[in-house]
LOMIZA-582976 format. One record per residue (C-alpha): x, y, z. Coordinates in steps of 0.001 Angstrom, whole numbers, m for minus. Layout:
N
<site px="X" py="Y" pz="Z"/>
...
***
This chain:
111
<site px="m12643" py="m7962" pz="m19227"/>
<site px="m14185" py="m8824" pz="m15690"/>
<site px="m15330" py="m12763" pz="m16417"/>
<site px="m12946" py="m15694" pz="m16360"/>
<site px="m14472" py="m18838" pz="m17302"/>
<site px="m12745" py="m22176" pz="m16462"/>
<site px="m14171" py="m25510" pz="m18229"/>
<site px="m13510" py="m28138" pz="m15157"/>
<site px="m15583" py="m31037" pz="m17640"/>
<site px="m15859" py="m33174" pz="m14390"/>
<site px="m17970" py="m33121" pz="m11016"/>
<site px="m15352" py="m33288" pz="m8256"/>
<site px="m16460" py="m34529" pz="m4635"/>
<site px="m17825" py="m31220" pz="m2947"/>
<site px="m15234" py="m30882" pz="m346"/>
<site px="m12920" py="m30477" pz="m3196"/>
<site px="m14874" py="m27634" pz="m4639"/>
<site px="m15150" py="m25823" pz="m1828"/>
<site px="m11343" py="m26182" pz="m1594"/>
<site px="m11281" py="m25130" pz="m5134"/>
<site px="m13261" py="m21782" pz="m4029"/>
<site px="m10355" py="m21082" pz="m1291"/>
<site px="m7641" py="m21358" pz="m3710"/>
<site px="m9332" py="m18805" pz="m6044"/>
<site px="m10174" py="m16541" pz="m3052"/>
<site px="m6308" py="m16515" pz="m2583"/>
<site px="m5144" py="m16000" pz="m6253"/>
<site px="m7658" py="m13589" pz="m6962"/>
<site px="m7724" py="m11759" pz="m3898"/>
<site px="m9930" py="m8324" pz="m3367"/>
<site px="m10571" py="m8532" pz="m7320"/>
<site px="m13047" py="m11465" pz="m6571"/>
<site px="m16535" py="m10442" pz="m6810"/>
<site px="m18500" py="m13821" pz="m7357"/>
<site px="m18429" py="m17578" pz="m8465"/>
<site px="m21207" py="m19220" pz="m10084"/>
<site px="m20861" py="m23021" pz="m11005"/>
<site px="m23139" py="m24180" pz="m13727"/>
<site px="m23565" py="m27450" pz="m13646"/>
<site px="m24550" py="m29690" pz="m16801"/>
<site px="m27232" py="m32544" pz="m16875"/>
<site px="m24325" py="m34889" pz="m17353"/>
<site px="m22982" py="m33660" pz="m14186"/>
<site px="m19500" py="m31385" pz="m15672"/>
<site px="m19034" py="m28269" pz="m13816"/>
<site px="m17993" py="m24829" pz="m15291"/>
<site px="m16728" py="m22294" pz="m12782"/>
<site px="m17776" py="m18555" pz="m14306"/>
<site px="m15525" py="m16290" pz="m11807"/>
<site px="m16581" py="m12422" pz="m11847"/>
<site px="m13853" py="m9938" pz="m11084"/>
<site px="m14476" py="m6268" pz="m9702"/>
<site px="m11900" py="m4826" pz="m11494"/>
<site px="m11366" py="m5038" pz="m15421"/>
<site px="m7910" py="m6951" pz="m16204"/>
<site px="m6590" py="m7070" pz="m20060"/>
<site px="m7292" py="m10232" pz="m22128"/>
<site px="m3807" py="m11798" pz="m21783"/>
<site px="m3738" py="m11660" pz="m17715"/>
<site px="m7509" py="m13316" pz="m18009"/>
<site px="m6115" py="m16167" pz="m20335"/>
<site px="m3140" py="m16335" pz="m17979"/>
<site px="m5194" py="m16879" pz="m14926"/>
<site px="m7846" py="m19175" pz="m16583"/>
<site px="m4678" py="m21596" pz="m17064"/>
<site px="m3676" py="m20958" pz="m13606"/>
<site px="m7085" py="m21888" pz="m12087"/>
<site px="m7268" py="m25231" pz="m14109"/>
<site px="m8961" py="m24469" pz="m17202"/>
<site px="m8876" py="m26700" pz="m19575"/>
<site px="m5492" py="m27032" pz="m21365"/>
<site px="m6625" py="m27654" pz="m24764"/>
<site px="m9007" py="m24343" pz="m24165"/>
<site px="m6014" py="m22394" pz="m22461"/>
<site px="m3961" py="m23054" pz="m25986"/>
<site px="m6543" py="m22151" pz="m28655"/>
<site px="m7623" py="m19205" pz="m26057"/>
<site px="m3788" py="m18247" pz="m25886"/>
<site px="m3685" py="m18380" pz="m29885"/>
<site px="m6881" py="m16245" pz="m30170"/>
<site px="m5430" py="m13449" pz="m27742"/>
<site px="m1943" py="m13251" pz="m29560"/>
<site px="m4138" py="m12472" pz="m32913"/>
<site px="m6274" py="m10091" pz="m31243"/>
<site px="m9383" py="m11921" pz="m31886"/>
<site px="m12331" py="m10239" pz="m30434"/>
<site px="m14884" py="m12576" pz="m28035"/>
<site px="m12041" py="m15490" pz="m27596"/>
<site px="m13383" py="m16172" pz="m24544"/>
<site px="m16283" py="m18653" pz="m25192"/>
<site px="m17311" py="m21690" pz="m23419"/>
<site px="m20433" py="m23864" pz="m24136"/>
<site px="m23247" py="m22540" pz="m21982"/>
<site px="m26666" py="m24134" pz="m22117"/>
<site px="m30310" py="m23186" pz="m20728"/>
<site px="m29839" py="m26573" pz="m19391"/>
<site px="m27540" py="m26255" pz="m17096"/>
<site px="m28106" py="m25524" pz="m13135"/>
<site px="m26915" py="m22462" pz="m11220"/>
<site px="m24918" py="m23369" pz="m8318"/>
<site px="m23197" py="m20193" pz="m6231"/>
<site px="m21159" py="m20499" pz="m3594"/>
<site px="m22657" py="m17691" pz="m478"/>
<site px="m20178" py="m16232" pz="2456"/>
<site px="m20915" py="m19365" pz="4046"/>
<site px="m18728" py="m21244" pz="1236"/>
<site px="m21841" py="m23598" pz="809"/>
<site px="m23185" py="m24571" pz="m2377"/>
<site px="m26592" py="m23082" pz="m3142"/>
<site px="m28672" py="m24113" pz="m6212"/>
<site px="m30163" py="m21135" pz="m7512"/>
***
């Protein structure tokens, strides 16, 4: 798998966003490819972090609860993995939410 998604279910100020980006930067390393942030109408944010390289399902459950996912998420995902469930890693997506990315210059551009 090469996609970790990580429900965040609030809109933090942007400086802590951007801070946000850093920290994955530095946990994931050379393995990051891109981060796009879809944001809902109501304002949540949902960070949808492609890697480069393809990691097995239990490292991308263990670092979706190390970036901040949502705990209640991380368990049932954690569950779902242990059975060998196929497609456990779902989060609500929705044509209505915006596209934000965040470009080398670790701005946020609406796409």
């Amino acid at each position: 798998m090469k996609t970790l998604k990580i429900d965040c279910d609030w809109c933090p100020p942007l400086e802590w966003v951007e801070a946000y980006v850093e920290m994955v930067r530095g946990v994931l390393g050379e393995n990051l490819k891109r981060i796009k942030i879809k944001m809902s109408r109501r304002g949540f944010l949902h960070f949808i972090i492609t890697l480069n390289e393809h990691v097995d399902d239990m490292t991308v459950c263990r670092l979706q609860f190390i970036l901040g996912d949502d705990r209640h998420r991380c368990r049932f995902n954690y569950a779902r993995v242990v059975c060998g469930m196929q497609g456990w890693n779902k989060l609500f997506t929705s044509s209505s939410f915006k596209t934000l990315e965040i470009g080398k210059d670790n701005k946020l551009h609406v796409r």
